[in-house]
N, CA, C and O atoms as a printed pandas DataFrame, in Angstrom:
     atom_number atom_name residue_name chain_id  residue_number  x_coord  y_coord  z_coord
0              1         N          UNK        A               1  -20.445  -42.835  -11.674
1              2        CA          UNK        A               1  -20.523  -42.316  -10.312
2              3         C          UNK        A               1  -19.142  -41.891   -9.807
3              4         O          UNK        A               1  -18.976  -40.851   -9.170
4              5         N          UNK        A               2  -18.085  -42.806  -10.142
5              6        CA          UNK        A               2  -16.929  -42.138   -9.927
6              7         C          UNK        A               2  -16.271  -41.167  -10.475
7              8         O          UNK        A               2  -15.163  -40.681  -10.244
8              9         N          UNK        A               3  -16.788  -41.025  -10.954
9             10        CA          UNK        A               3  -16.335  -40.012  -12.037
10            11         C          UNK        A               3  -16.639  -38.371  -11.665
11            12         O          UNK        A               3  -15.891  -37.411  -11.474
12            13         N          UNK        A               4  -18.193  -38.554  -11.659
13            14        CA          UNK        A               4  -19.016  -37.204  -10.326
14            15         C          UNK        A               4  -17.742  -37.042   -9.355
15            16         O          UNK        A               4  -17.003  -36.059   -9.298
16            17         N          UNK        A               5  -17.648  -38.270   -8.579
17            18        CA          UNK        A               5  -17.119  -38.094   -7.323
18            19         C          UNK        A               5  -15.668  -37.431   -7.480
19            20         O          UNK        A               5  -15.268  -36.687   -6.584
20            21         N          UNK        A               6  -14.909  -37.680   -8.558
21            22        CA          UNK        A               6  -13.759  -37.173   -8.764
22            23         C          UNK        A               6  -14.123  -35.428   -8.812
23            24         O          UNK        A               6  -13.755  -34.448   -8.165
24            25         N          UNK        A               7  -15.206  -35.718  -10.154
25            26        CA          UNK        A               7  -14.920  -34.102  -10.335
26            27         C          UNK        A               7  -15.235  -32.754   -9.043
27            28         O          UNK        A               7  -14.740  -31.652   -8.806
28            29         N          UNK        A               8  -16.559  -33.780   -8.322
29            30        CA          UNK        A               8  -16.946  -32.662   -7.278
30            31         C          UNK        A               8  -15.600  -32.511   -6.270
31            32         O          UNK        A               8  -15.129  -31.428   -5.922
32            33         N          UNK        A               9  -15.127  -33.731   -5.910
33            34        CA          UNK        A               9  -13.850  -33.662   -5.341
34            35         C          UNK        A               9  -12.754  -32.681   -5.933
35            36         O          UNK        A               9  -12.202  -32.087   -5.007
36            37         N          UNK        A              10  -12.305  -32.352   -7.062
37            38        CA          UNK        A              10  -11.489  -31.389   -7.445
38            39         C          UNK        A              10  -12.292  -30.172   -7.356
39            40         O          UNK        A              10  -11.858  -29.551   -6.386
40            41         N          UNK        A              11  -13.076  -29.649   -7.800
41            42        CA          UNK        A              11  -13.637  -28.568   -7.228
42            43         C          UNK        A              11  -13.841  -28.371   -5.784
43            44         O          UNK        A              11  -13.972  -27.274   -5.240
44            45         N          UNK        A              12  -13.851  -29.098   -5.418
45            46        CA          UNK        A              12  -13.627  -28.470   -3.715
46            47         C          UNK        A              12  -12.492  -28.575   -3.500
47            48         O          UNK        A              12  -12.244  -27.894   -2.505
48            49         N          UNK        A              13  -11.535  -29.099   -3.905
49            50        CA          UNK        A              13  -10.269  -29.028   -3.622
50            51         C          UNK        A              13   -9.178  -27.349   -4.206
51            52         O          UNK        A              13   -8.342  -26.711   -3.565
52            53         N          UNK        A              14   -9.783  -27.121   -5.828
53            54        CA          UNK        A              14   -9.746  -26.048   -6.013
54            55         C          UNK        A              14  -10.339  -24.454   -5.339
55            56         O          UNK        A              14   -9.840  -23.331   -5.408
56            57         N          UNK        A              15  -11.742  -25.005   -4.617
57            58        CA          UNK        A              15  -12.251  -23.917   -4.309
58            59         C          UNK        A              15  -11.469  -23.788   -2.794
59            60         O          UNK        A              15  -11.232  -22.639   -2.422
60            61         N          UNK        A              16  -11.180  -24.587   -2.165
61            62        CA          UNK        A              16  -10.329  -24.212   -1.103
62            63         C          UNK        A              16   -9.119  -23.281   -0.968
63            64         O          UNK        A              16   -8.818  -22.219   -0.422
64            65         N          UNK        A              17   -8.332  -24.662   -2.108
65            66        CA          UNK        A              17   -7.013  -23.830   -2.531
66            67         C          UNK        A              17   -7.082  -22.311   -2.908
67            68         O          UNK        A              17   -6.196  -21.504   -2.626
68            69         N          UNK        A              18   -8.230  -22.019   -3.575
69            70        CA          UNK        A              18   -8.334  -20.484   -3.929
70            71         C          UNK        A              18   -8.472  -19.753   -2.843
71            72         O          UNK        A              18   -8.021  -18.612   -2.946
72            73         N          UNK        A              19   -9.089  -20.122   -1.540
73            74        CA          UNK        A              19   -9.754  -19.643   -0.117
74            75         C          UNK        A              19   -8.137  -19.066    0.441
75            76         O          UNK        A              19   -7.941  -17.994    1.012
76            77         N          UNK        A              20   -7.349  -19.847    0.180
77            78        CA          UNK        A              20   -5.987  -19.430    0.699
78            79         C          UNK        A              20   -5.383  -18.307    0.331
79            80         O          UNK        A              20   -4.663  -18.292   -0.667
80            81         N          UNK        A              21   -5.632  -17.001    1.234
81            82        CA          UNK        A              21   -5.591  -15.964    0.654
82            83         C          UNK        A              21   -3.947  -15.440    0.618
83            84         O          UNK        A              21   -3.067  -15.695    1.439
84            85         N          UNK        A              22   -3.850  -14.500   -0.811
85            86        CA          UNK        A              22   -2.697  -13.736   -1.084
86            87         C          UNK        A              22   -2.212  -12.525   -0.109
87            88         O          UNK        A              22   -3.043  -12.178    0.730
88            89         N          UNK        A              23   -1.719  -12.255   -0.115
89            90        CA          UNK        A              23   -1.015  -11.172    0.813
90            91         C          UNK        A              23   -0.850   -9.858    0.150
91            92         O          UNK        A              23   -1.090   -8.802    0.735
92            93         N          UNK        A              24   -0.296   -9.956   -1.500
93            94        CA          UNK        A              24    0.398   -9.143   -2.263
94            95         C          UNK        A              24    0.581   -9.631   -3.350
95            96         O          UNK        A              24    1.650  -10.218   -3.521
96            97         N          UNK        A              25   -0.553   -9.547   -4.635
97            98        CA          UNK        A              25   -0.005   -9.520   -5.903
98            99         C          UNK        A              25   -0.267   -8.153   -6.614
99           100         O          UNK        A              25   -1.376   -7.625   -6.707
100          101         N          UNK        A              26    1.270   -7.499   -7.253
101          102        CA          UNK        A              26    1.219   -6.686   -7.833
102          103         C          UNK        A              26    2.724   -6.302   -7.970
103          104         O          UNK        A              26    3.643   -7.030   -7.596
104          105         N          UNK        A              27    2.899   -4.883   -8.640
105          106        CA          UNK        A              27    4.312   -4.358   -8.447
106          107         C          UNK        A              27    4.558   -3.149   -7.705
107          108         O          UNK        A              27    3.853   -2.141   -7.684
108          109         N          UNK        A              28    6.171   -3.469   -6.800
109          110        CA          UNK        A              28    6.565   -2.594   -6.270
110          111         C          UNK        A              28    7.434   -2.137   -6.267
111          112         O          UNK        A              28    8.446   -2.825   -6.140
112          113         N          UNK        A              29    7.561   -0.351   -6.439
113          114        CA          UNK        A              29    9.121    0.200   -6.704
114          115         C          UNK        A              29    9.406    1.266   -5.423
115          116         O          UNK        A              29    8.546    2.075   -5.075
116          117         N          UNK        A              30   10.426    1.185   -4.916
117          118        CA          UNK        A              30   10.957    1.862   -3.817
118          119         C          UNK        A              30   12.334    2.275   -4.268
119          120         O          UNK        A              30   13.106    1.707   -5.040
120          121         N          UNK        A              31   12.467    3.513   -3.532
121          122        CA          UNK        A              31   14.036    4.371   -3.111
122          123         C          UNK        A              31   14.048    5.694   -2.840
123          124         O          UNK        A              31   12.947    6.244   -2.891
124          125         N          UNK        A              32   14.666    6.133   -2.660
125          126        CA          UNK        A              32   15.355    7.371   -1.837
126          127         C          UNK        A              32   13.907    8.557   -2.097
127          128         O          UNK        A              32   13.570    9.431   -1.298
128          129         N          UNK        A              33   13.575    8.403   -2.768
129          130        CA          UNK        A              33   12.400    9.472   -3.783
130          131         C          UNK        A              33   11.015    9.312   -3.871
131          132         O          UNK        A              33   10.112   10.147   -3.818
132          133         N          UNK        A              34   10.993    7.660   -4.065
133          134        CA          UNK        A              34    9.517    7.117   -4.036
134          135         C          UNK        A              34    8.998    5.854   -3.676
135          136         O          UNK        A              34    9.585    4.838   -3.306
136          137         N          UNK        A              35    7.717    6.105   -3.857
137          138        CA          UNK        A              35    7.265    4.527   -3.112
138          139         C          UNK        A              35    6.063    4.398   -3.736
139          140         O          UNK        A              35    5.051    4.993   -3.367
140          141         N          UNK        A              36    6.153    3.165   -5.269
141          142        CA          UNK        A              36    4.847    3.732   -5.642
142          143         C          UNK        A              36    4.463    1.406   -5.712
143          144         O          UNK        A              36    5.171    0.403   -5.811
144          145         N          UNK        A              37    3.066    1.689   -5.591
145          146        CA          UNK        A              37    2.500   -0.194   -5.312
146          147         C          UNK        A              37    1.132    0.197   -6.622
147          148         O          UNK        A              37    0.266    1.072   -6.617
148          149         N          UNK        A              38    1.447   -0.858   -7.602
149          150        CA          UNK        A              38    0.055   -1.122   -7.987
150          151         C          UNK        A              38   -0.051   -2.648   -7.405
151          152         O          UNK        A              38    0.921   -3.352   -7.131
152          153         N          UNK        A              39   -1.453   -3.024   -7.269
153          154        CA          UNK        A              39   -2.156   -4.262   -6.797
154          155         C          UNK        A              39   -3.146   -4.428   -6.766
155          156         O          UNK        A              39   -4.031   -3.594   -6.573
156          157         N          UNK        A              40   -3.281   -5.922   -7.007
157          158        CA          UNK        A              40   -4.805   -6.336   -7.271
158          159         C          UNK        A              40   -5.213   -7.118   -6.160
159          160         O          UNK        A              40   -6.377   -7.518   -6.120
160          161         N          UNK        A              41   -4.361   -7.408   -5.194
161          162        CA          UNK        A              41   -4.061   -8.287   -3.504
162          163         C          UNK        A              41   -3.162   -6.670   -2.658
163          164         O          UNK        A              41   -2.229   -6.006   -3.109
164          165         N          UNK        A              42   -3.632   -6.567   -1.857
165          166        CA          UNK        A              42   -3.158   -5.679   -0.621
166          167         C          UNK        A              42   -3.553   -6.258    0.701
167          168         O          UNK        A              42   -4.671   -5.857    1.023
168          169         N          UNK        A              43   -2.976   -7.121    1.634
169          170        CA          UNK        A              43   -3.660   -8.183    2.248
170          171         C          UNK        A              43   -2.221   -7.787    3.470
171          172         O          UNK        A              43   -2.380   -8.546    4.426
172          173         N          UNK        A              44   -1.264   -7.105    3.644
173          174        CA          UNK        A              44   -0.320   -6.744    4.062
174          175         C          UNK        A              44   -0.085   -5.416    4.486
175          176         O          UNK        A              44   -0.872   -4.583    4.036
176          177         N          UNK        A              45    1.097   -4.886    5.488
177          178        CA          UNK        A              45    2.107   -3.941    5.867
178          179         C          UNK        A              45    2.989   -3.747    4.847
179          180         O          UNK        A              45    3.289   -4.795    4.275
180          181         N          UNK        A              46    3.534   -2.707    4.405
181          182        CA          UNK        A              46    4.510   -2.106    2.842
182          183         C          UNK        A              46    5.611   -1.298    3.835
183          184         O          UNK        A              46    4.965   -1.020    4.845
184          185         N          UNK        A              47    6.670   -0.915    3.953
185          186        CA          UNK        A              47    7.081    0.848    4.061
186          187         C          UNK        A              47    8.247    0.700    3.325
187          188         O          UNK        A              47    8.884   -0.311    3.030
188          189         N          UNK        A              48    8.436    1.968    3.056
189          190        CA          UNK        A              48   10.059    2.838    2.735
190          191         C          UNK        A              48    9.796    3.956    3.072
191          192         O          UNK        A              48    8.757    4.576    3.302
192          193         N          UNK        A              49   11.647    4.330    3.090
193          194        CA          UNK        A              49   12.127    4.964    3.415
194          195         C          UNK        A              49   12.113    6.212    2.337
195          196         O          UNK        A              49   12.377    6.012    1.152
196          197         N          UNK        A              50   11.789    7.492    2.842
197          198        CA          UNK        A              50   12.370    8.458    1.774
198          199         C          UNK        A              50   12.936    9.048    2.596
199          200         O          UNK        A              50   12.823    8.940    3.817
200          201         N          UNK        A              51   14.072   10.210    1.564
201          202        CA          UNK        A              51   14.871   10.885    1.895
202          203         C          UNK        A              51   14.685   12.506    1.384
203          204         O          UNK        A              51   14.866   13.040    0.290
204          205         N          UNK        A              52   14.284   12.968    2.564
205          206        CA          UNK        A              52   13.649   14.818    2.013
206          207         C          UNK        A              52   14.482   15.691    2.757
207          208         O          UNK        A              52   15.157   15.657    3.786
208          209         N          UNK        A              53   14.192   16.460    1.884
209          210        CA          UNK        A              53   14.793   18.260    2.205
210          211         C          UNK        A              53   13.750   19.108    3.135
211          212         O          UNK        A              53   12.555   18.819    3.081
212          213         N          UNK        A              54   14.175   20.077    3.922
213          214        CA          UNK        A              54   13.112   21.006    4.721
214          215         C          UNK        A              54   12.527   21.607    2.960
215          216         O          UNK        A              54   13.068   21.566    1.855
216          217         N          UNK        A              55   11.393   22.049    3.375
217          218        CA          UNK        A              55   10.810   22.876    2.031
218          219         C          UNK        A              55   10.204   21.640    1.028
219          220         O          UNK        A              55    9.360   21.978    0.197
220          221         N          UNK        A              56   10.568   20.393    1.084
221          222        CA          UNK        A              56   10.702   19.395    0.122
222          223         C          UNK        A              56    8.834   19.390    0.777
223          224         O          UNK        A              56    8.398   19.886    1.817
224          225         N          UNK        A              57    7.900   18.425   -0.611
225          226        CA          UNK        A              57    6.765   18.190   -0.261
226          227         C          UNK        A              57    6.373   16.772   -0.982
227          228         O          UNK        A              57    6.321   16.503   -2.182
228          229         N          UNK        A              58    6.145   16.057    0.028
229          230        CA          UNK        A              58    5.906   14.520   -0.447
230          231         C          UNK        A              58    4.004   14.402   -0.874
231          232         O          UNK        A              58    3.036   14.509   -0.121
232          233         N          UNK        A              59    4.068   14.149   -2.359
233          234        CA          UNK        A              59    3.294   14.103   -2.765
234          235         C          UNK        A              59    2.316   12.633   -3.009
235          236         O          UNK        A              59    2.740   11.554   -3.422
236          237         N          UNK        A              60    1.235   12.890   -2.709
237          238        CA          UNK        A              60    0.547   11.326   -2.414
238          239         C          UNK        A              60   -0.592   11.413   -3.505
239          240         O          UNK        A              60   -1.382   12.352   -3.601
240          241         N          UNK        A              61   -0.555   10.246   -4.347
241          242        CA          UNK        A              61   -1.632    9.586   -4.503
242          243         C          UNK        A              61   -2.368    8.157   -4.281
243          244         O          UNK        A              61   -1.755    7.090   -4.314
244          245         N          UNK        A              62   -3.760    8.276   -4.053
245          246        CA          UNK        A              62   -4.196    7.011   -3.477
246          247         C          UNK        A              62   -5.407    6.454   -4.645
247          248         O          UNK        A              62   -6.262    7.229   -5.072
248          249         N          UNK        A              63   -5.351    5.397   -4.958
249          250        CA          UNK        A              63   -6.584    4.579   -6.136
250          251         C          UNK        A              63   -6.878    3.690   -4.804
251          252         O          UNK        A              63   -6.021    3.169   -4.091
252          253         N          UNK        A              64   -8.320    3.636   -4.632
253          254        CA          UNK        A              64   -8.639    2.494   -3.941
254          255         C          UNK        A              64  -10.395    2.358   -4.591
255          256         O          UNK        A              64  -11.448    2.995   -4.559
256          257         N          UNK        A              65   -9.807    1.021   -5.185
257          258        CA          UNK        A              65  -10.365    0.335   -6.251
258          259         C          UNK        A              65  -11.668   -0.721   -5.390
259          260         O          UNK        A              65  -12.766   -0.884   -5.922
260          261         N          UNK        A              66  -11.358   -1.283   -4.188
261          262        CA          UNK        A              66  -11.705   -2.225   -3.138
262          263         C          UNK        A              66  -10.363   -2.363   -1.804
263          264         O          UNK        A              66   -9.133   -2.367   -1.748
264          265         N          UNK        A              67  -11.559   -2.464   -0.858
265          266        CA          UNK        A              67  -11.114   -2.671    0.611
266          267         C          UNK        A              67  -10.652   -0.750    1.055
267          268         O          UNK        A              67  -11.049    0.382    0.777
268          269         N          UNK        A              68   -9.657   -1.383    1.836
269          270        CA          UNK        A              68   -9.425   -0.172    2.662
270          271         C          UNK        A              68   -8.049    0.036    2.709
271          272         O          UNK        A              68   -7.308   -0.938    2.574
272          273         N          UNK        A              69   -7.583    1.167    2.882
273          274        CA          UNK        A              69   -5.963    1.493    3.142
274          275         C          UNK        A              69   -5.816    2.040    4.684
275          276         O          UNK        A              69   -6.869    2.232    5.291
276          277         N          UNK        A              70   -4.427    2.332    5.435
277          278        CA          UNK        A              70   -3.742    3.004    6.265
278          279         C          UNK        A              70   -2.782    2.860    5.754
279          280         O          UNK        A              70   -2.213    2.033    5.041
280          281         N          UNK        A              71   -2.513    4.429    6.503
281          282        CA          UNK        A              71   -0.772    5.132    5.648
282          283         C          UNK        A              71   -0.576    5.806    6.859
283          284         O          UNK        A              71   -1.542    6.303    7.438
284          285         N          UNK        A              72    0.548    5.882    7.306
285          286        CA          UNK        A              72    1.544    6.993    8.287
286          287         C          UNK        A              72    2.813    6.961    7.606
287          288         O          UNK        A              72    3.355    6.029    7.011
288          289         N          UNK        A              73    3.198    8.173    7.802
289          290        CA          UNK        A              73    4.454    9.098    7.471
290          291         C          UNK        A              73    5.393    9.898    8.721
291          292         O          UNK        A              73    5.374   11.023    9.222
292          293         N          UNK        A              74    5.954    9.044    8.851
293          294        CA          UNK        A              74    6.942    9.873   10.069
294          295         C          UNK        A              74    8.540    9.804   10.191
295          296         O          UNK        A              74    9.228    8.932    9.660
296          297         N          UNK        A              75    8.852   10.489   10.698
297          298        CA          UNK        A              75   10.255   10.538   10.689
298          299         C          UNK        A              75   11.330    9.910   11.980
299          300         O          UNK        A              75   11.393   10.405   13.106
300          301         N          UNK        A              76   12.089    8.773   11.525
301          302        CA          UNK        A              76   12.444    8.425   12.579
302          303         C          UNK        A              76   12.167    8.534   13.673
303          304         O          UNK        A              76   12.602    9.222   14.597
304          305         N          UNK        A              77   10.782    7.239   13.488
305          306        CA          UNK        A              77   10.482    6.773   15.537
306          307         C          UNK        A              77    9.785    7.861   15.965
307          308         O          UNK        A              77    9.418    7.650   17.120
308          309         N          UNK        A              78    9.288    9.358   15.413
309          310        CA          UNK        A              78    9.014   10.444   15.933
310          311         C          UNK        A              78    7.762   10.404   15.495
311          312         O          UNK        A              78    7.671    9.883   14.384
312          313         N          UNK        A              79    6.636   10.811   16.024
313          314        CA          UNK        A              79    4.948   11.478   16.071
314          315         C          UNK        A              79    4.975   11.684   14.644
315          316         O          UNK        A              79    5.637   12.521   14.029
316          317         N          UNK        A              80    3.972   10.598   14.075
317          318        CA          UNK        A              80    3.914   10.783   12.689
318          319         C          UNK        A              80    2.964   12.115   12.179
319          320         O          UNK        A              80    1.944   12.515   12.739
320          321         N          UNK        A              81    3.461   12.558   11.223
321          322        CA          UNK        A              81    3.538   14.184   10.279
322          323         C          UNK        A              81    2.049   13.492    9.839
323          324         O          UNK        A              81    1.084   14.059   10.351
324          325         N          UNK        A              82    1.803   12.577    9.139
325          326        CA          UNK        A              82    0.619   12.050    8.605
326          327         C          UNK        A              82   -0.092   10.617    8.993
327          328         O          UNK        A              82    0.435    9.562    8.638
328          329         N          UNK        A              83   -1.157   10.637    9.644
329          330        CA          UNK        A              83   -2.182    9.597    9.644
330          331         C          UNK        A              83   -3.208    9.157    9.373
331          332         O          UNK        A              83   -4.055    9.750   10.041
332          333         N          UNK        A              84   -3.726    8.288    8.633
333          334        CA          UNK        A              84   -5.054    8.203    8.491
334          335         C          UNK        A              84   -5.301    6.303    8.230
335          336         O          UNK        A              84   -4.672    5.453    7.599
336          337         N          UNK        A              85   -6.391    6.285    8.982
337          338        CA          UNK        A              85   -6.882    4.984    8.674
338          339         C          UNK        A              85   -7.861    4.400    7.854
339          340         O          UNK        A              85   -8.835    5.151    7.896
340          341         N          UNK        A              86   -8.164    3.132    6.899
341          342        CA          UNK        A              86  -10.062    3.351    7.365
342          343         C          UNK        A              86   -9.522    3.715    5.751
343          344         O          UNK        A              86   -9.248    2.586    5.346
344          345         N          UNK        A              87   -9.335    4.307    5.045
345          346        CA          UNK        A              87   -9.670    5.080    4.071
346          347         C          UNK        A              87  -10.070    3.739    2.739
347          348         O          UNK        A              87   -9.548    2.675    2.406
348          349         N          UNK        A              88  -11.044    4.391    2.378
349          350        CA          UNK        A              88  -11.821    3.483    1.267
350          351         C          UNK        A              88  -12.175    4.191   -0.343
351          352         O          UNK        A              88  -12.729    3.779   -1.363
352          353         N          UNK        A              89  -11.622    5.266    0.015
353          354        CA          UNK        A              89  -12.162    6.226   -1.371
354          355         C          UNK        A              89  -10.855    7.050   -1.808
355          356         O          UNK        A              89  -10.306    7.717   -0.930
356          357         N          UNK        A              90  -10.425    7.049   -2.848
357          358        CA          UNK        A              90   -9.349    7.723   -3.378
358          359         C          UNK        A              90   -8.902    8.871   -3.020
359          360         O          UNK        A              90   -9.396    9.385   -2.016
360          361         N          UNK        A              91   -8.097    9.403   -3.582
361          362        CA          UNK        A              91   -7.695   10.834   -2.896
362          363         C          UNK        A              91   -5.941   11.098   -3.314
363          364         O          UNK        A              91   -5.090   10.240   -3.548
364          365         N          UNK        A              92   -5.822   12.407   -3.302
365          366        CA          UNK        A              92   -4.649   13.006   -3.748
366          367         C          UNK        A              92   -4.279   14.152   -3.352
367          368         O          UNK        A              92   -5.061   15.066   -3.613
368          369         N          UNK        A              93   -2.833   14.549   -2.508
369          370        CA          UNK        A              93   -2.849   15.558   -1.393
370          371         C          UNK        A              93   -1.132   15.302   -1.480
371          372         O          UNK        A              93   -0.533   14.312   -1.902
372          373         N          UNK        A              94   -0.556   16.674   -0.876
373          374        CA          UNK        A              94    0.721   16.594   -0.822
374          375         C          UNK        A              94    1.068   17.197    0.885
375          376         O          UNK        A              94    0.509   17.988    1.644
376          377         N          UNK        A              95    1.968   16.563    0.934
377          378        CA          UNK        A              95    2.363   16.584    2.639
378          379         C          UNK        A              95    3.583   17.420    2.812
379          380         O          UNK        A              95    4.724   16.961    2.761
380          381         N          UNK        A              96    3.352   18.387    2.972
381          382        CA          UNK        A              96    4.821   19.295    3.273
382          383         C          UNK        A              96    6.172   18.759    4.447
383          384         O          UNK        A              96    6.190   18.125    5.502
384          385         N          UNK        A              97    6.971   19.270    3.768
385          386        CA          UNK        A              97    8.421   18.636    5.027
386          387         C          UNK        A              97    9.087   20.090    5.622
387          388         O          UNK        A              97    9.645   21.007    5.019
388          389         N          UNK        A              98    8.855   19.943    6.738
389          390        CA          UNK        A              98    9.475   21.061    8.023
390          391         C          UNK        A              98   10.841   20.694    7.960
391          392         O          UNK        A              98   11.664   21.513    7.549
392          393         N          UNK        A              99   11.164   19.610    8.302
393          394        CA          UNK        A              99   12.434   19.641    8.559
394          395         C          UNK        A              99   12.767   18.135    8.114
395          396         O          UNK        A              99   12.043   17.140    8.146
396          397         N          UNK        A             100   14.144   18.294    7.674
397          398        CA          UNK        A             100   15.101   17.334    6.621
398          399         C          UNK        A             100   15.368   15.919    7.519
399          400         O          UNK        A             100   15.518   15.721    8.724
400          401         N          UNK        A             101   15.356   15.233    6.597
401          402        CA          UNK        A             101   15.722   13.787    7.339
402          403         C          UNK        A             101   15.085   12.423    6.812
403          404         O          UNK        A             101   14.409   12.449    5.784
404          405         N          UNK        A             102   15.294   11.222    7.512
405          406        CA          UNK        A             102   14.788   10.132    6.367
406          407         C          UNK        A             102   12.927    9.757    7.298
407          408         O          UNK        A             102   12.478    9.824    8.442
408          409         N          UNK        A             103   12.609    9.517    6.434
409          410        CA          UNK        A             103   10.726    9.474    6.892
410          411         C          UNK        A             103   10.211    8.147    6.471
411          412         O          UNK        A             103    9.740    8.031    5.339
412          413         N          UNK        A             104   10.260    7.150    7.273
413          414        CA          UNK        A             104    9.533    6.039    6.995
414          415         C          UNK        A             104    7.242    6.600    6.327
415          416         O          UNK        A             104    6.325    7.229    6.856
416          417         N          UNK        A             105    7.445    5.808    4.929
417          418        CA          UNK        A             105    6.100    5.430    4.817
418          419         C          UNK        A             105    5.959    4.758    4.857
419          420         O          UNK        A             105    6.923    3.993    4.796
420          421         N          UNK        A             106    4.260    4.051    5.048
421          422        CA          UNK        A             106    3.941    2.736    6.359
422          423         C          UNK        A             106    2.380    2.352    5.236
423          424         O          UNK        A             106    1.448    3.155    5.225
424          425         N          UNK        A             107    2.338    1.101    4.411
425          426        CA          UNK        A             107    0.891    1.709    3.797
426          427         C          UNK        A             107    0.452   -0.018    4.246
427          428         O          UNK        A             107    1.226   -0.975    4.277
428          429         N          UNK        A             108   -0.645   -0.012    4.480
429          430        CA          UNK        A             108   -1.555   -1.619    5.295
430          431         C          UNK        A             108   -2.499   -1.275    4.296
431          432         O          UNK        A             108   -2.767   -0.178    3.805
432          433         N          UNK        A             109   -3.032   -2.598    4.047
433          434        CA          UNK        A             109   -4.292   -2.533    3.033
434          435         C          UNK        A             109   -4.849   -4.041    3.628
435          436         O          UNK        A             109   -4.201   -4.992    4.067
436          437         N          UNK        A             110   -6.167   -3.875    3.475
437          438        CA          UNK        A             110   -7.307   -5.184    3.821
438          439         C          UNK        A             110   -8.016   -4.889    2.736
439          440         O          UNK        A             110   -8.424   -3.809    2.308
440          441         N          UNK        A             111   -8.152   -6.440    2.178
441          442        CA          UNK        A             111   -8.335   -6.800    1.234
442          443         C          UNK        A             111   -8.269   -5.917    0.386
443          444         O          UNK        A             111   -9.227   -5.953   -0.386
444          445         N          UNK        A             112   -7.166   -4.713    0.083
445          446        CA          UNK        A             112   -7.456   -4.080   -1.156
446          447         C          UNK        A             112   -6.848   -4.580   -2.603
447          448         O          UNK        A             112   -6.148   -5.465   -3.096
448          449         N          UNK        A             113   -7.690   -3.261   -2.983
449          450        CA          UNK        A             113   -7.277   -3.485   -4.968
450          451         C          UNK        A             113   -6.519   -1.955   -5.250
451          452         O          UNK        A             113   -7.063   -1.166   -4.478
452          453         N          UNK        A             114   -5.781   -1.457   -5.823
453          454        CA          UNK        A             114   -5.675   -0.462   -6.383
454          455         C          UNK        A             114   -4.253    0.158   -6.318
455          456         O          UNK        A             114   -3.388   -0.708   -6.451
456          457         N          UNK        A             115   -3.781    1.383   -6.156
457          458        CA          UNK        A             115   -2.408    1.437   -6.084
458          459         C          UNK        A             115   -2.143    2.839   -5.147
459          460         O          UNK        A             115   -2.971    3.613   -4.666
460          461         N          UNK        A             116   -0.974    2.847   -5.098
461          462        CA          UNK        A             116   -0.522    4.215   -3.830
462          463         C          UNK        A             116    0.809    4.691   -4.731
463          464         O          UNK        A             116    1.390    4.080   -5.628
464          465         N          UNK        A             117    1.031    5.801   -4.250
465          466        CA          UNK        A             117    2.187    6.404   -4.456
466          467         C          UNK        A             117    2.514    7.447   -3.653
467          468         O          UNK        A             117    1.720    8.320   -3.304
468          469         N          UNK        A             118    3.976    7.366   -3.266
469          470        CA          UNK        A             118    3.932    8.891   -2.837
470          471         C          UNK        A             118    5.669    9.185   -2.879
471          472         O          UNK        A             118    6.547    8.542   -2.304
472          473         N          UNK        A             119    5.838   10.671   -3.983
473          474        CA          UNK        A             119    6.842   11.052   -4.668
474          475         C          UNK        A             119    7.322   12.142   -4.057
475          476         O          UNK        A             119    6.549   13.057   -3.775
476          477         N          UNK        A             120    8.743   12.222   -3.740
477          478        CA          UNK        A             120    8.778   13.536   -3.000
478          479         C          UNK        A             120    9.759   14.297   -3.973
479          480         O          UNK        A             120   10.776   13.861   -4.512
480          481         N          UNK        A             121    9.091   15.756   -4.072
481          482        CA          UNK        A             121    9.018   17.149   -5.120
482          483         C          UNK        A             121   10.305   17.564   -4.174
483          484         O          UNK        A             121   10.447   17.221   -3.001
484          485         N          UNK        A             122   11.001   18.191   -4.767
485          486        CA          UNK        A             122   11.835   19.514   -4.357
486          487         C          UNK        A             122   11.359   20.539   -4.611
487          488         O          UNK        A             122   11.167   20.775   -5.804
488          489         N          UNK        A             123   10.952   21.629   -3.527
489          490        CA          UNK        A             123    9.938   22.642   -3.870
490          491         C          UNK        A             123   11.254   23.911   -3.660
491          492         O          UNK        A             123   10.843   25.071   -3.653
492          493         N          UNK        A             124   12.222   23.773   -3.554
493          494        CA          UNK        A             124   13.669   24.892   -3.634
494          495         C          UNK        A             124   13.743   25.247   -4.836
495          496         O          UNK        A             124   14.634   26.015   -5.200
């Protein structure tokens, strides 16, 4: 009988501990150029910084494997160039740059799985 009692006791103790959810497991590479996340936990807020040219076009791809993403793209503190929320289904699109300067990307995920990127082209 004690023995039951141990084991059901560690299984609930495990199944809890598992209940304690991750934020972010996966890998992430950032700098001046790109910002790319694979993950199997997206439970968090991400950004960087890129650094573009007028003419330059920041190119996005999105895997969404499970859950949902939001992404904005804007440029210092200013009316973001790109928004979208909510998004649950993949997709791949490039975002043109008017004018030069550094552009915070912003990517939130609930409960997702899958990965983002977005690379910015010199189109000169």
């Amino acid at each position: 009988m004690k023995k039951a009692l141990l084991i059901v006791s560690m299984l609930a103790i495990t199944i809890f501990l598992s209940g304690c959810g991750t934020d972010f497991d996966g890998s992430r590479i950032g700098n001046d150029n790109e910002f790319i996340m694979q993950y199997s936990v997206l439970n968090t807020t991400d950004m960087q910084e890129l650094t573009v040219e007028t003419g330059d076009t920041i190119h996005v791809n999105l895997v969404v494997k499970k859950g949902s993403l939001s992404i904005k793209i804007q440029k210092d503190g200013e009316e973001p160039i790109y928004e979208d929320n909510g998004i649950s289904a993949s997709n791949e699109f490039d975002v043109e740059i008017d004018e030069s300067g550094t552009y915070t990307v912003e990517v939130t995920g609930k409960k997702a799985k899958g990965s983002v990127s977005f690379i910015v082209e010199d189109n000169q």
